[in-house]
C-alpha positions as a Markdown table, in Angstrom:
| # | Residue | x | y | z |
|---|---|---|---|---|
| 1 | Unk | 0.0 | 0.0 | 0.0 |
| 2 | Unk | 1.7 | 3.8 | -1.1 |
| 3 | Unk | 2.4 | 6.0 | 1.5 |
| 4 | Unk | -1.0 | 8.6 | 1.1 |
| 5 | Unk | 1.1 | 10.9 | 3.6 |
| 6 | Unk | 2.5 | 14.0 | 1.8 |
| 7 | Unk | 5.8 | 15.3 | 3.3 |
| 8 | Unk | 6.0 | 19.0 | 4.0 |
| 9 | Unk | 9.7 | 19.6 | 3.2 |
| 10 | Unk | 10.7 | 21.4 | 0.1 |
| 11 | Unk | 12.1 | 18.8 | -2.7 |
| 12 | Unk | 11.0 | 15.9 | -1.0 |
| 13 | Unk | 10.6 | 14.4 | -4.2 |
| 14 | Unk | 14.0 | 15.2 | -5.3 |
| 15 | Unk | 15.6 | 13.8 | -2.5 |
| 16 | Unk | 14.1 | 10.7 | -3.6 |
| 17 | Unk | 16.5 | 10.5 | -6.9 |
| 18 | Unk | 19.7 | 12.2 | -5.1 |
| 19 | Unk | 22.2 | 10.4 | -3.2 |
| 20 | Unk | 22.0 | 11.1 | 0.2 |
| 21 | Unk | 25.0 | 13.1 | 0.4 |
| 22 | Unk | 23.9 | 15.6 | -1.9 |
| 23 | Unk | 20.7 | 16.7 | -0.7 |
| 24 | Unk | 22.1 | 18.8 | 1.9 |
| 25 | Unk | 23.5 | 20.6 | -0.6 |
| 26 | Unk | 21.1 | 21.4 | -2.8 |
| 27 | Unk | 19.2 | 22.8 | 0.3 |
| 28 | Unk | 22.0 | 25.0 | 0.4 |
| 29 | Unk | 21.5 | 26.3 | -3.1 |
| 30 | Unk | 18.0 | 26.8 | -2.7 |
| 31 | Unk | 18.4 | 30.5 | -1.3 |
| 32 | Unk | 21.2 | 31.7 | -3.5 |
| 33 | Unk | 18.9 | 31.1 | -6.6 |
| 34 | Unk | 16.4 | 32.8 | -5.2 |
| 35 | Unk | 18.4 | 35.3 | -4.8 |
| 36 | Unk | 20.0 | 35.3 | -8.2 |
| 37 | Unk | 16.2 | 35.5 | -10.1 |
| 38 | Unk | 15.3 | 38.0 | -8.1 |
| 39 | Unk | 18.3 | 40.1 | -9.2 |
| 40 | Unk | 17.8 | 39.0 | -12.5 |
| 41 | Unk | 13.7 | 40.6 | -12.7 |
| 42 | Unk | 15.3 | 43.5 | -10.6 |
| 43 | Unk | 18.2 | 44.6 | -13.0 |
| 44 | Unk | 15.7 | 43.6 | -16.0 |
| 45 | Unk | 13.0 | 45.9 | -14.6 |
| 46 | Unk | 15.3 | 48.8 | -14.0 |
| 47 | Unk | 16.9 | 48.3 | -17.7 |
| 48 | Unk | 13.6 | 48.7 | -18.8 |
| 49 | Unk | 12.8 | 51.6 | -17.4 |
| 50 | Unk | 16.2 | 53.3 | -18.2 |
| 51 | Unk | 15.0 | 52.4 | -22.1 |
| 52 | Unk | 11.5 | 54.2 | -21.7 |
| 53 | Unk | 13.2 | 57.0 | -20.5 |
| 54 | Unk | 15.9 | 57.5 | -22.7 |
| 55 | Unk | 13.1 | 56.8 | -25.6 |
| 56 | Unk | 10.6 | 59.4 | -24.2 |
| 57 | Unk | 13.4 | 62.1 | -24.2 |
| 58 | Unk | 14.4 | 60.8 | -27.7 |
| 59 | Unk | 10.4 | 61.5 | -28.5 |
| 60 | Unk | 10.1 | 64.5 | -27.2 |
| 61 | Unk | 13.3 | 66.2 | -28.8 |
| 62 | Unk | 12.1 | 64.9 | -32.3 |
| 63 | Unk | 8.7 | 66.4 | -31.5 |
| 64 | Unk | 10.0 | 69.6 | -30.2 |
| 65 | Unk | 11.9 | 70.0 | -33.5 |
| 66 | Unk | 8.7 | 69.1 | -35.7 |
| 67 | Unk | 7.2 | 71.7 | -34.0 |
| 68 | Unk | 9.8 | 74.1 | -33.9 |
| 69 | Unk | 10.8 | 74.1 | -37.9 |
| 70 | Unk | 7.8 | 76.3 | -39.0 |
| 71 | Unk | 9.3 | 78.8 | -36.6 |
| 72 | Unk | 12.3 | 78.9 | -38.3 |
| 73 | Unk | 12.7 | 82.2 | -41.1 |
| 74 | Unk | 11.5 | 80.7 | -44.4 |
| 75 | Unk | 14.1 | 80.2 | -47.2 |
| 76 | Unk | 14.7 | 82.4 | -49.8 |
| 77 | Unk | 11.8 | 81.1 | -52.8 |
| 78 | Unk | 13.0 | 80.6 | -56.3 |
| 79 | Unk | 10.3 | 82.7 | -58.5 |
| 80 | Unk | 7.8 | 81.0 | -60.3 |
| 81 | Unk | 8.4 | 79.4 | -63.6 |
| 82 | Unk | 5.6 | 81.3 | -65.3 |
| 83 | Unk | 7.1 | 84.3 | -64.3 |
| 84 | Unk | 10.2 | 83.4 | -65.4 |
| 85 | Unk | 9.0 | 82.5 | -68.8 |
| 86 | Unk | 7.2 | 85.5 | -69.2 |
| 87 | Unk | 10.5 | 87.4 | -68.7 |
| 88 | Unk | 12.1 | 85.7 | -71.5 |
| 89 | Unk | 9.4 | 85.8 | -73.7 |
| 90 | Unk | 9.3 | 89.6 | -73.2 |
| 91 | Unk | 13.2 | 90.1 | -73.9 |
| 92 | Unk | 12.5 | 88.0 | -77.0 |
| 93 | Unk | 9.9 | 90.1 | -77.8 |
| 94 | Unk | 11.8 | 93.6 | -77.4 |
| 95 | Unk | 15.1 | 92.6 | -79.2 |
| 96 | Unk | 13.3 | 91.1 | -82.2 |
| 97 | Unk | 13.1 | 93.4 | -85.6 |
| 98 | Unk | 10.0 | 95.0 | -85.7 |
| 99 | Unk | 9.8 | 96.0 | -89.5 |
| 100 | Unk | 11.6 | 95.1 | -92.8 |
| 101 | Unk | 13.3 | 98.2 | -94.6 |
| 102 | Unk | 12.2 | 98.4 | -98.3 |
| 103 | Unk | 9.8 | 100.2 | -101.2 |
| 104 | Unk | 6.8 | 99.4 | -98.9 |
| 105 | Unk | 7.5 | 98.6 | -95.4 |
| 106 | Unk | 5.9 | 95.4 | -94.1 |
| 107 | Unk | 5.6 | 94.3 | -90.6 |
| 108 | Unk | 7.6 | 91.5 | -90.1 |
| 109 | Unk | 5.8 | 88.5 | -88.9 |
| 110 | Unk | 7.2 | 88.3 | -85.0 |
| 111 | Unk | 6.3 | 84.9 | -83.4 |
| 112 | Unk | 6.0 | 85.4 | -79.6 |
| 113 | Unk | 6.7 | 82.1 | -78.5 |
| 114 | Unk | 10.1 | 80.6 | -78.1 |
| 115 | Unk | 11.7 | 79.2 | -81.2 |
| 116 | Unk | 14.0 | 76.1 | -81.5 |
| 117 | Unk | 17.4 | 76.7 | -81.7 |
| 118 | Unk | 19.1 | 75.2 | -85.1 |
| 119 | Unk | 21.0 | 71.8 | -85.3 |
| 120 | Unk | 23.9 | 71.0 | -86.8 |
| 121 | Unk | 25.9 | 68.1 | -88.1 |
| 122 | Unk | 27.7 | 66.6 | -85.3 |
| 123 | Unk | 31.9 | 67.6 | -86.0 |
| 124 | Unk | 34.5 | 66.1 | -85.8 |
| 125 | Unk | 35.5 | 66.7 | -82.5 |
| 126 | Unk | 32.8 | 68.6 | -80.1 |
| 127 | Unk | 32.6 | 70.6 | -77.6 |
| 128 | Unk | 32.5 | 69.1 | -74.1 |
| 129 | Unk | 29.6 | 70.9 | -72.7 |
| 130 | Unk | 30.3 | 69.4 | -69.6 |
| 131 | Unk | 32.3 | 72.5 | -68.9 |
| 132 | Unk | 29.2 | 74.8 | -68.4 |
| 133 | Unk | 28.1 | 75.0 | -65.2 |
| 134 | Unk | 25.1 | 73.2 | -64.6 |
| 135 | Unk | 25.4 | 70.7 | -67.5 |
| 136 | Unk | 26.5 | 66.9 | -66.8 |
| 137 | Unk | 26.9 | 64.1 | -68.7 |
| 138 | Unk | 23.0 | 63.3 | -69.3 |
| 139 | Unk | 22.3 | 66.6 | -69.8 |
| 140 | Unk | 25.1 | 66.8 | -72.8 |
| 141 | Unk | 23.6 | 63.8 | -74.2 |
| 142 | Unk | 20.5 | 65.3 | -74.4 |
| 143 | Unk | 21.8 | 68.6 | -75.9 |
| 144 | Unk | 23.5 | 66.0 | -78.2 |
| 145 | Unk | 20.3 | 64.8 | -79.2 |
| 146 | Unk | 19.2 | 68.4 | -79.9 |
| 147 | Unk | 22.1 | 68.9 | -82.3 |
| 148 | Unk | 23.9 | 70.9 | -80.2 |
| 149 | Unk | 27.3 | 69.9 | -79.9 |
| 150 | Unk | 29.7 | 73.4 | -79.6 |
| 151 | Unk | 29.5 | 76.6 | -77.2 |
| 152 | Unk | 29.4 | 78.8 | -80.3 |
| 153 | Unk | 26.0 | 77.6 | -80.9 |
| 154 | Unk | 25.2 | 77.7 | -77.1 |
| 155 | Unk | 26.2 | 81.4 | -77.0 |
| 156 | Unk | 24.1 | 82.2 | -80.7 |
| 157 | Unk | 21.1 | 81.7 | -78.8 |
| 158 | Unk | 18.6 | 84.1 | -79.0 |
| 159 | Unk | 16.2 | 85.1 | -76.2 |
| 160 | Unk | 13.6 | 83.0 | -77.8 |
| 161 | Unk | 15.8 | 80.2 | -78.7 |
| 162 | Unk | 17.2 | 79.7 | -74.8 |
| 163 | Unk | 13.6 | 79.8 | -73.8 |
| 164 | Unk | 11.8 | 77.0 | -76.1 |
| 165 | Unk | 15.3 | 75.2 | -74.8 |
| 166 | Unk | 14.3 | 75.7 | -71.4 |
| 167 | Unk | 10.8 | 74.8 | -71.7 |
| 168 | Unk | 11.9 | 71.5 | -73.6 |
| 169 | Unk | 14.2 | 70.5 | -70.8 |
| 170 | Unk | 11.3 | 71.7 | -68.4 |
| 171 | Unk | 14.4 | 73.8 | -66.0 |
| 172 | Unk | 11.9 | 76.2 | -65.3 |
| 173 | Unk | 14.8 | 79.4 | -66.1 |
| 174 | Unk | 17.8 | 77.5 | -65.1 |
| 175 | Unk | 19.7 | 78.2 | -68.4 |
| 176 | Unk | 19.3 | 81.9 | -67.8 |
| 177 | Unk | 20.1 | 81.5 | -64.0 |
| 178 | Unk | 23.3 | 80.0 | -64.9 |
| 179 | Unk | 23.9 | 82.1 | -67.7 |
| 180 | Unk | 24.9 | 79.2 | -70.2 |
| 181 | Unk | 25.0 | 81.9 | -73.0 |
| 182 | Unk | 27.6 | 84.0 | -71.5 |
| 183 | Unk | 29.5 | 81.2 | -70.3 |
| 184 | Unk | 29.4 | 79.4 | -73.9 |
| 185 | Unk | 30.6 | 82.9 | -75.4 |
| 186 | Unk | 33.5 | 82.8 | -72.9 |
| 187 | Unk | 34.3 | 79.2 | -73.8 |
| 188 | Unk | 34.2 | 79.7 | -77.5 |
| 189 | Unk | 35.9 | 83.1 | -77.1 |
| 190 | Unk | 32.9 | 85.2 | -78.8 |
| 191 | Unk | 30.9 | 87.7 | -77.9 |
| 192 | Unk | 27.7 | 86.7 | -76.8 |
| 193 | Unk | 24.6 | 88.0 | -79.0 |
């Protein structure tokens, strides 16, 4: 018949399956693992509180920034593109010739809007239009494709010509910004038009 009788010491059952000179021992452990887990849960606790705070000071700093930036003075706008065509359809406008000489003076049909510039055969050797400012490798590939291949022809351009030029690579007044004209001139050694 099994003993129904439970036995109130801690790791009876254990003591059991040990040899008897051990299980003083682990009695003896007993208290220092106890000891050691509740270290563990403290210095786990007070880790995790070091991380919400350092994380809530991290939040707040970004927020404080968000909400500081409008505050800031506002950067200097580039002016809008419309206006800036405008500009150079008006120039185009005022240095075109207004009437032909002759017997009978006729007005000379003036188109407002920008003209293409002309093409030309590429030569032998072109230009490296890298050199203006503001032109890269793509973008002499694309003036390439134009037929543009020399700062002469770069510094020909008339009003109207630099603007259908700037509307086809949509730069918004870039080319007149950075003065690719005057630069081209000084490149080819000719006075700009």
């Amino acid at each position: 018949m099994p003993d129904t009788k439970t036995d109130k010491r801690s790791g009876a059952d254990w003591s059991a399956v040990m040899p008897k000179h051990i299980v003083p021992a682990a009695n003896l452990l007993t208290p220092p693992m106890g000891a050691m887990a509740a270290a563990s849960v403290l210095t786990l606790g007070i880790a995790s509180q070091m991380w919400g705070l350092w994380a809530g000071a991290l939040a707040g700093v970004l927020d404080a920034n968000t909400k500081l930036k409008p505050l800031a003075p506002a950067a200097k706008q580039a002016p809008d593109v419309a206006e800036l065509k405008t500009i150079i359809r008006k120039k185009a406008t005022e240095t075109a010739p207004k009437a032909v000489a002759g017997k009978k003076a006729k007005l000379a049909v003036v188109s407002t809007g920008p003209s293409k510039p002309a093409a030309i055969a590429k030569p032998g050797l072109p230009d490296d239009l890298k050199r203006i400012s503001g032109v890269g490798p793509k973008l002499e590939q694309v003036l390439n494709g134009l037929g543009i291949y020399t700062y002469a022809q770069i510094a020909a351009w008339s009003p109207r010509e630099t603007a259908w030029v700037d509307d086809h690579l949509k730069f918004g007044g870039r080319i007149v910004r950075d003065e690719w004209v005057k630069q081209s001139a000084a490149l080819a050694g000719v006075k700009p038009e």
